[in-house]
C-alpha positions in Angstrom: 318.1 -69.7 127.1 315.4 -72.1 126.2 316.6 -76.0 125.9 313.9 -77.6 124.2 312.9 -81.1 125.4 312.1 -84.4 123.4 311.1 -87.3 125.7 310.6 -90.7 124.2 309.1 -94.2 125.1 308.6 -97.0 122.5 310.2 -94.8 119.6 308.1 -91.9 119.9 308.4 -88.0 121.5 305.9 -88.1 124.0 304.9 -85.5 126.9 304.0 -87.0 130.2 302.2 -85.3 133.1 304.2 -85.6 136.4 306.4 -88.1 134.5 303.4 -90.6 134.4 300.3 -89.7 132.4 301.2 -89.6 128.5 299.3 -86.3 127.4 300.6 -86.1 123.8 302.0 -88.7 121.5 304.0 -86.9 118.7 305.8 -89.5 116.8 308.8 -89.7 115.1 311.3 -87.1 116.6 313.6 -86.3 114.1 311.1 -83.8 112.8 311.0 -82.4 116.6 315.2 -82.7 116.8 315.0 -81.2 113.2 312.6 -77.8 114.2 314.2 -77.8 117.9 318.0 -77.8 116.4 318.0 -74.4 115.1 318.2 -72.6 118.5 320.8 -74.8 120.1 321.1 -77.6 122.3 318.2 -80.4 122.5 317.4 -82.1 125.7 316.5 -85.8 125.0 315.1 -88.3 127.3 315.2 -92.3 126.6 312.3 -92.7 129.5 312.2 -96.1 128.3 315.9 -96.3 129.8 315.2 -94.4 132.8 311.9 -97.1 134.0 314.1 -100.2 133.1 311.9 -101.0 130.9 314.1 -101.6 127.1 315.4 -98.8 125.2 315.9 -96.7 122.4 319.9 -96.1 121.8 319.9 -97.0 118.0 317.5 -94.1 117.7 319.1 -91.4 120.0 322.3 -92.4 118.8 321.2 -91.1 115.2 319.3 -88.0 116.9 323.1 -87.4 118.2 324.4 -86.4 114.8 321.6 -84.8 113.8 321.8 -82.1 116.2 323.8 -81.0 119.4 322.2 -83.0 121.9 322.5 -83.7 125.9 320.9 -87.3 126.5 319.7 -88.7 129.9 317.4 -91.7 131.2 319.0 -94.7 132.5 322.6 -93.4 132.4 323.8 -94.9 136.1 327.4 -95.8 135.5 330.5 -94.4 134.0 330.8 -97.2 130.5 326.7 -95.9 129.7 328.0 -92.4 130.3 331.0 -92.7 128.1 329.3 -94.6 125.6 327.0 -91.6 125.0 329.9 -88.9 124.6 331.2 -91.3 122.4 328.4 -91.4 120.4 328.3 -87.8 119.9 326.1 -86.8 122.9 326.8 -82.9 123.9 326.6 -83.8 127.6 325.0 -86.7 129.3 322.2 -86.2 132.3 322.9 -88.5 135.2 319.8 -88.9 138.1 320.0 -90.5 141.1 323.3 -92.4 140.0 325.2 -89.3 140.4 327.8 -89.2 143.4 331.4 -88.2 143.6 332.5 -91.0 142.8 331.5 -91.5 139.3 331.8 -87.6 138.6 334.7 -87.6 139.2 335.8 -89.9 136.8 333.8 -88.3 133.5 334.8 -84.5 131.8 332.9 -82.2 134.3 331.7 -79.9 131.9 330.0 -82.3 130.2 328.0 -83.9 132.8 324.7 -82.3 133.8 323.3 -83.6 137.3 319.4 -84.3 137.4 317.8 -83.3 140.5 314.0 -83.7 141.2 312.2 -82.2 143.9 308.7 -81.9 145.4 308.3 -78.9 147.9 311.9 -78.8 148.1 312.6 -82.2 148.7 314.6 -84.5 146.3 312.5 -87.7 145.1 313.8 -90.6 143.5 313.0 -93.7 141.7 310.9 -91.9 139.4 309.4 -89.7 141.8 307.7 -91.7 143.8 310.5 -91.9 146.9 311.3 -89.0 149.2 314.8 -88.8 150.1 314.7 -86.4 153.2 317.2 -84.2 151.6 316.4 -80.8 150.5 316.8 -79.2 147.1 319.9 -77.0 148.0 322.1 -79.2 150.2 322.5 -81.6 147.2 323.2 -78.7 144.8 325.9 -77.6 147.3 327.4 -80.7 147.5 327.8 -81.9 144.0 328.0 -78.5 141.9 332.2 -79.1 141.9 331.9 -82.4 140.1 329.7 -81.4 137.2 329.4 -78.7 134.3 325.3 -78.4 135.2 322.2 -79.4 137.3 319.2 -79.9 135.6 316.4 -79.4 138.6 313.1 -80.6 137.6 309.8 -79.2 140.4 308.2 -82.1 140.0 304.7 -81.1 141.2 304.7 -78.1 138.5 306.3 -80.6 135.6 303.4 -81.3 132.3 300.8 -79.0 133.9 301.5 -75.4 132.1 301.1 -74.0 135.4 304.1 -71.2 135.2 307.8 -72.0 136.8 308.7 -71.3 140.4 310.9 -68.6 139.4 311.6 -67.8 143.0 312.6 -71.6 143.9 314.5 -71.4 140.8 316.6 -67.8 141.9 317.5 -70.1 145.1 318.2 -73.5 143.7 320.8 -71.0 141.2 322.1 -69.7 144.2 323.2 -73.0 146.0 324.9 -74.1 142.6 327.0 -71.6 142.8 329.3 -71.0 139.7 327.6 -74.3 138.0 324.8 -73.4 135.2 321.1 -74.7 136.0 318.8 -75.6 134.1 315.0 -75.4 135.7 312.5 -77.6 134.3 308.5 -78.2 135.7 306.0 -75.6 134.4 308.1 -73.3 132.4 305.0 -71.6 129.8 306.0 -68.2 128.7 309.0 -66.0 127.2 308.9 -64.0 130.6 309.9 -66.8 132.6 312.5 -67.9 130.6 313.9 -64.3 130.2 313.6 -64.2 134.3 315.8 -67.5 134.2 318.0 -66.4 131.9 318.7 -63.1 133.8 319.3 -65.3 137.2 321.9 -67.3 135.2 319.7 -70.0 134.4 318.4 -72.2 131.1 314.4 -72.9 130.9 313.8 -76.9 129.5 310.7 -76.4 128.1 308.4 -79.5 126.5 304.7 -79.6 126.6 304.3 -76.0 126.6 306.3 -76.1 123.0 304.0 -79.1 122.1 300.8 -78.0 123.0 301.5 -73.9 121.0 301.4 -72.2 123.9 304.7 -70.8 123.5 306.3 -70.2 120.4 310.0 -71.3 120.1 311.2 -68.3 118.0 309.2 -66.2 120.9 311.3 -68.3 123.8 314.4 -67.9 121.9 314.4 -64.4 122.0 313.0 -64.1 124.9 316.4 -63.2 126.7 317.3 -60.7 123.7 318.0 -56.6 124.7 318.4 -54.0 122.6 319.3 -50.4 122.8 317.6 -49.3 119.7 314.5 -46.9 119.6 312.8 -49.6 117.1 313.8 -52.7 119.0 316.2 -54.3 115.9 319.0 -56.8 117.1 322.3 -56.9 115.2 322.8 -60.1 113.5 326.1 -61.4 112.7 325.8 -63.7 109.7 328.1 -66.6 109.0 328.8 -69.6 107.0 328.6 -73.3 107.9 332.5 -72.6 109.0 332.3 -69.8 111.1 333.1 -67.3 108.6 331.4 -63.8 108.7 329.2 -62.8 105.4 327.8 -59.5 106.8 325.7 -57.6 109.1 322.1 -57.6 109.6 319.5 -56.8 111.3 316.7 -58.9 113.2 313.2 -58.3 114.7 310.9 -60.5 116.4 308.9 -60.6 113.2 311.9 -61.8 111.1 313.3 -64.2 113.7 309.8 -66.0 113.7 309.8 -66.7 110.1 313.6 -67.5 109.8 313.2 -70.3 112.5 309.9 -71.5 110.8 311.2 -71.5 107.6 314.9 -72.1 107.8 315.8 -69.6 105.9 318.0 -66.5 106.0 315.1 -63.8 107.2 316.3 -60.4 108.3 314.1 -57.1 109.2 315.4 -54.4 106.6 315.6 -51.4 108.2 314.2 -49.7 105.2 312.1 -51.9 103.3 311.1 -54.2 105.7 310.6 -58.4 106.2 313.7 -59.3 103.9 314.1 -62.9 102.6 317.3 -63.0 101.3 317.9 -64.4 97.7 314.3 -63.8 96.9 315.4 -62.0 93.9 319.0 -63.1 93.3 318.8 -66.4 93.9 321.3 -66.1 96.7 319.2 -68.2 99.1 319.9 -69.3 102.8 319.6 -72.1 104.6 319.7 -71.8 108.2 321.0 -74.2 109.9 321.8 -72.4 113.2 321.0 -69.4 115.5 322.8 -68.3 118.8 323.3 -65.3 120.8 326.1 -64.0 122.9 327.3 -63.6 126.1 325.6 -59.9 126.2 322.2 -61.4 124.9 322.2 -57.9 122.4 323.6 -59.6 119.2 322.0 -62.4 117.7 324.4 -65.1 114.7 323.3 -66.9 111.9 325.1 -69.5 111.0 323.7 -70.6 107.0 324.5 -71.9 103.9 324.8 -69.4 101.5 323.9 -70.5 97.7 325.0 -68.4 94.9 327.8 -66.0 94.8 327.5 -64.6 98.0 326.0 -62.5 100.4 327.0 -59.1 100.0 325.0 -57.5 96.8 327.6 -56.7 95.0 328.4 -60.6 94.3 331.2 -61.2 97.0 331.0 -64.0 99.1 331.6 -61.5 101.9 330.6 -57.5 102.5 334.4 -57.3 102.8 335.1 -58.7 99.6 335.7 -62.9 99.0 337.0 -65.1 101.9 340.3 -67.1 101.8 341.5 -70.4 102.4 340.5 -74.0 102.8 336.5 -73.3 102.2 337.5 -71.3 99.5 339.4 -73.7 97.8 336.9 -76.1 98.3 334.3 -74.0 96.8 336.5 -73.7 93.8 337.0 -77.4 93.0 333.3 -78.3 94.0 332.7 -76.0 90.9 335.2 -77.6 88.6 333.7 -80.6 89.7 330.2 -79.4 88.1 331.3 -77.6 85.0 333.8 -79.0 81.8 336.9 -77.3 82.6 339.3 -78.0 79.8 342.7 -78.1 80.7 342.2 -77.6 84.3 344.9 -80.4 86.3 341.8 -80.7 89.0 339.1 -82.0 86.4 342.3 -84.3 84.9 342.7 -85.6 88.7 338.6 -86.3 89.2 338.6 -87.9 86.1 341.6 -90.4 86.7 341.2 -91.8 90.1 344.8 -93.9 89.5 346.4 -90.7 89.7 344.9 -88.8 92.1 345.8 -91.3 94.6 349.6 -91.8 93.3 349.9 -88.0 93.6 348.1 -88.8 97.7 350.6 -91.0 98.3 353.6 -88.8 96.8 352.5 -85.6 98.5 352.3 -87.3 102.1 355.5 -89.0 101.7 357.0 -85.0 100.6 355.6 -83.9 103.7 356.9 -86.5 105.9 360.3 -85.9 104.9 360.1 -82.0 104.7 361.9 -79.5 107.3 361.7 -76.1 108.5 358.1 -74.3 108.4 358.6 -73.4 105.0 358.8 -76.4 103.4 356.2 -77.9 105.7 354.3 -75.0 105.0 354.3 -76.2 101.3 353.8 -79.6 101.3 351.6 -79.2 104.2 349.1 -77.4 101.2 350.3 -79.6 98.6 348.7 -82.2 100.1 345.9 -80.4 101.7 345.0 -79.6 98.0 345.0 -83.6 96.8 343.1 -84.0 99.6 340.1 -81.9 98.8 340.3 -82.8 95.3 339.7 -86.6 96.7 336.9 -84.7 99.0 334.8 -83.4 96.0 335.6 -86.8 93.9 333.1 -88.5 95.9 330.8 -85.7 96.3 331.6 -84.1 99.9 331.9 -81.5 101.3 334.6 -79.6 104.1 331.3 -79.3 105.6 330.8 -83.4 106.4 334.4 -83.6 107.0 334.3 -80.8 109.8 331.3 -82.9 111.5 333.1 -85.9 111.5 336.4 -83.9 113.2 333.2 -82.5 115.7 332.1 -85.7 116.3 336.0 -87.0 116.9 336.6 -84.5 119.6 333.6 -85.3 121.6 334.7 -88.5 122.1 336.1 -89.6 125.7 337.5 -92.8 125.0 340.8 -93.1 122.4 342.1 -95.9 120.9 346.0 -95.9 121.1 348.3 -94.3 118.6 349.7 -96.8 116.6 351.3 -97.1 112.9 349.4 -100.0 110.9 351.9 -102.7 109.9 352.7 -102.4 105.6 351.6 -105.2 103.8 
């Protein structure tokens, strides 16, 4: 899969040539982070960071809740590398600072292991140092301490030359079970459809930047399909994970949902389908993946409206269940005068809604036996979502901040807060 690249210096995505010559200046990268996002994880480089030369944390840390996100430059001890998992990073990429001994003591799977090499041979400080170790041994030796190498061919990186896919099949081979990543010349769908079908991810920069390769054309470009007219079945989900229905993709389809960021699907009938262009059931996509097989493709979207399916369900199997249902429901009473409805009472009057807080979490505190826990368990649930839509969120932000929880490494100890 393709694992688009933003580097910056001073503030600002930029694309170097052999990590030295700035060839393209594109500004602010939360637009970049905003049009990479869509097809998965974002490679960001604080180059800044990685020269010594100052930094840019404030403004990766807020690219770090943007998107998912693995961030390297100038990460050389185990507080920096904590610091970014705290901060919401997806992984963190560690150079030359990388040795047992630290790797060891971070979560393997997230740590991704720079290597760069000219001819074979691993450089260092920035390049410009030969090591005398080759490519392969250094894979062999630390690919049991971390979830990923990210091997960079120097002499091919900036130039839109074409990968090494050859170099690349060995380097995959001396990494054994870990995932690689190849960067350095990486220019068309074919090569990162040959990496993908090695076992390895394409990080692709100035070839995105410059348009000469399309990032709905390098997303796919690992897709198969058994079909006479090429289609790809495409799961369709909420923002929870939720299935809505089946659809169907082409390479047509997938261009304009990932430009536009809406729900775009190839009708097997009628043709380039937007959906809610009519109803008013509109999409906003906010994610695409595919699976392990590389023959099914998901959207994950916001869906506006009353559904998906077209007969007004939120589903094609009829209406979902549960919390995001429930949600939905009081969002709803939220926007419309609901006379006599105990929800608008409890958004109106704040003073209760929080006495009822406080009585529902002392029930379930004292409750026994699953079904009384059960009970209060969605008593309180229920306050708590009411208390949710009072200010205007959604499960949705609550979800990312639970996300964002989990990535973090470090945890402050479990303690109850003295009463006043």
């Amino acid at each position: 899969m393709i694992v688009p690249s933003i580097d910056i210096i001073g503030g600002n995505a930029v694309q170097l040539r052999g990590g030295e010559e700035k060839i393209i200046d594109a500004g602010d990268p939360r637009p970049l982070l905003e049009r990479f996002g869509v097809v998965g994880e974002v490679a960001v480089v604080d180059i800044d960071a990685a020269r010594g030369e100052g930094d840019n944390r404030v403004l990766i840390e807020e690219l770090c809740r943007m998107a998912s996100v693995r961030v390297g430059g100038g990460i050389r001890d185990e507080d920096s590398a904590l610091r970014w998992l705290d901060a919401g990073a997806e992984k963190v990429v560690i150079g030359t600072a990388a040795d047992p001994d630290l790797l060891r003591r971070l979560p393997r799977e997230r740590v991704v292991v720079a290597v760069d090499c000219v001819d074979g041979e691993v450089v260092t400080h920035g390049w410009r140092r030969r090591s005398g170790r080759r490519l392969n041994e250094v894979l062999g030796e630390l690919s049991r301490w971390c979830g990923g190498f990210l091997v960079t061919f120097v002499e091919l990186e900036g130039r839109l030359g074409g990968a090494d896919v050859e170099r690349a099949r060995e380097a995959v081979e001396a990494a054994g079970d870990t995932r690689v990543t190849i960067a350095g010349g990486v220019t068309s769908a074919d090569e990162i459809a040959a990496l993908d079908r090695m076992g390895a991810d394409a990080q692709v920069g100035m070839a995105l930047y410059t348009g000469r390769l399309d990032l709905s054309a390098a997303f796919a470009a690992p897709l198969i399909s058994d079909r006479e007219d090429g289609l790809w079945p495409t799961v369709v989900t909420d923002q929870h994970g939720v299935a809505l229905g089946l659809a169907w993709s082409s390479e047509e389809s997938l261009r304009h949902a990932i430009e536009t960021r809406r729900g775009v699907y190839q009708s097997r009938t009628r043709g380039l389908w937007v959906k809610g262009e009519t109803s008013g059931a509109t999409q906003r996509l906010i994610e695409v993946s595919v699976d392990c097989d590389r023959d099914t493709i998901r959207f994950r979207v916001r869906q506006a409206g009353p559904g998906f399916c077209h007969l007004n369900s939120r589903t094609c199997w009829g209406e979902d269940h549960g919390l995001s249902r429930l949600a939905r429901r009081l969002e709803g009473i939220a926007t419309v005068d609901t006379p006599g409805s105990n929800t608008a009472r409890l958004l109106k009057d704040p003073d209760l809604l929080a006495a009822k807080l406080v009585e529902e979490a002392g029930e379930l505190s004292a409750a026994s036996g699953p079904a009384e826990v059960a009970a209060e368990t969605a008593d309180l649930l229920y306050f708590t979502l009411v208390r949710m839509v009072a200010e205007g969120m959604t499960l949705e932000d609550v979800e990312t901040v639970l996300d964002e929880r989990e990535r973090r490494v470090t945890r402050r100890p479990m303690m109850a807060k003295e009463r006043s």
